[in-house]
C-alpha positions in Angstrom: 0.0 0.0 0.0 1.5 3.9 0.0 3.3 5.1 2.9 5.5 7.1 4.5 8.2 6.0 6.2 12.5 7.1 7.6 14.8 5.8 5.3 17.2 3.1 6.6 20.6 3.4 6.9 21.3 1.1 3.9 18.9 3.4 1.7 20.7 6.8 3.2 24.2 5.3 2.6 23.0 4.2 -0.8 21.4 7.6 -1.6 24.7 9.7 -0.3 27.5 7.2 -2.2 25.6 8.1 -5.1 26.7 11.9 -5.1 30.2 11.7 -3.7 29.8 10.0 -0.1 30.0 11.0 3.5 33.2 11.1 5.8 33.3 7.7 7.4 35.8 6.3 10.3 38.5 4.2 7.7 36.9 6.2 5.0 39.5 8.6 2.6 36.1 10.2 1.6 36.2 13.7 3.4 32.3 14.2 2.7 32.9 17.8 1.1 31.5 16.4 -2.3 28.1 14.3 -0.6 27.7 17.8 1.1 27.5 20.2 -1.8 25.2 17.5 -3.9 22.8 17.0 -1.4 22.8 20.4 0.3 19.5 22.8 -0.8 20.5 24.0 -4.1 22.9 21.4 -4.8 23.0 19.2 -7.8 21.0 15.9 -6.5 16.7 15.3 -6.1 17.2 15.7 -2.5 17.2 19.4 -1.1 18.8 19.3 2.8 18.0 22.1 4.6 20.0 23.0 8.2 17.6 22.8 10.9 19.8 22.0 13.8 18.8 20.0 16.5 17.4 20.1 19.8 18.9 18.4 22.8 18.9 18.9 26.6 16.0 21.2 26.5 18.1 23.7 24.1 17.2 24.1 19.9 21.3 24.6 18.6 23.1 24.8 15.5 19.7 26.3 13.1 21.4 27.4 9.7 24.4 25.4 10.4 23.9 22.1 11.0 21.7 19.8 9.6 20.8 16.2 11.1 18.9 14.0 9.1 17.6 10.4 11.2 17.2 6.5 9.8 15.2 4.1 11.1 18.1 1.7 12.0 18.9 1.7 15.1 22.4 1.1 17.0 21.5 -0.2 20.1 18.1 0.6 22.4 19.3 4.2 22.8 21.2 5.1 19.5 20.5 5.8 16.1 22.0 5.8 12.9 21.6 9.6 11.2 23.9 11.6 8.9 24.6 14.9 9.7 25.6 17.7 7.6 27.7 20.2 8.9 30.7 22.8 8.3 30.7 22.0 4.2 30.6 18.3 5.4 28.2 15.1 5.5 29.0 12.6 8.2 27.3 9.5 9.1 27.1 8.6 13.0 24.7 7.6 15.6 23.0 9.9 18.1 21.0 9.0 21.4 17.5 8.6 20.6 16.3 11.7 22.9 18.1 14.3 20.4 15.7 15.6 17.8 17.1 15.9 14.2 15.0 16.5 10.8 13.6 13.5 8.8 13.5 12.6 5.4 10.7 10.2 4.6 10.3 7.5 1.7 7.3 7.3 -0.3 6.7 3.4 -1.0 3.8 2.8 -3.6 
């Protein structure tokens, strides 16, 4: 049936590799060019915009920073998101608490 739904980390890793990658532990990609591809404006179908984040009853980082949530999971506190920040995309995990932006899948 259609619905919406987060992305998995598989279908975010998938999505940014396609325009240039994310910086990754073990990685030689810096994430400048998976940055400037899927940034607002850039050259991909997806438009990121930099919404910050809020944690510990605080909103940081608007215009700045931009973290984007999967569905997967790291453990029962953490998980996975990519983040785009200073010119860079970088994928880690963040506790579960934080709130970061979404980007949902349309499955027909």
């Amino acid at each position: 049936g259609d619905s919406w739904r987060l992305p998995t980390d598989e279908e975010w890793t998938n999505m940014v590799d396609k325009y240039g990658g994310a910086d990754r532990a073990g990685d030689t990609n810096d994430g400048i060019a998976g940055y400037n591809a899927l940034i607002l404006n850039g050259n991909s179908e997806f438009a990121a915009l930099l919404g910050g984040f809020h944690a510990n009853c605080y909103f940081n980082s608007l215009g700045t920073f931009g973290g984007y949530w999967s569905i997967t999971e790291t453990s029962s506190s953490y998980r996975r998101c990519y983040n785009f920040d200073r010119g860079k995309l970088w994928r880690n995990g963040r506790i579960n608490t934080h709130c970061l932006s979404v980007r949902c899948i349309h499955d027909k």
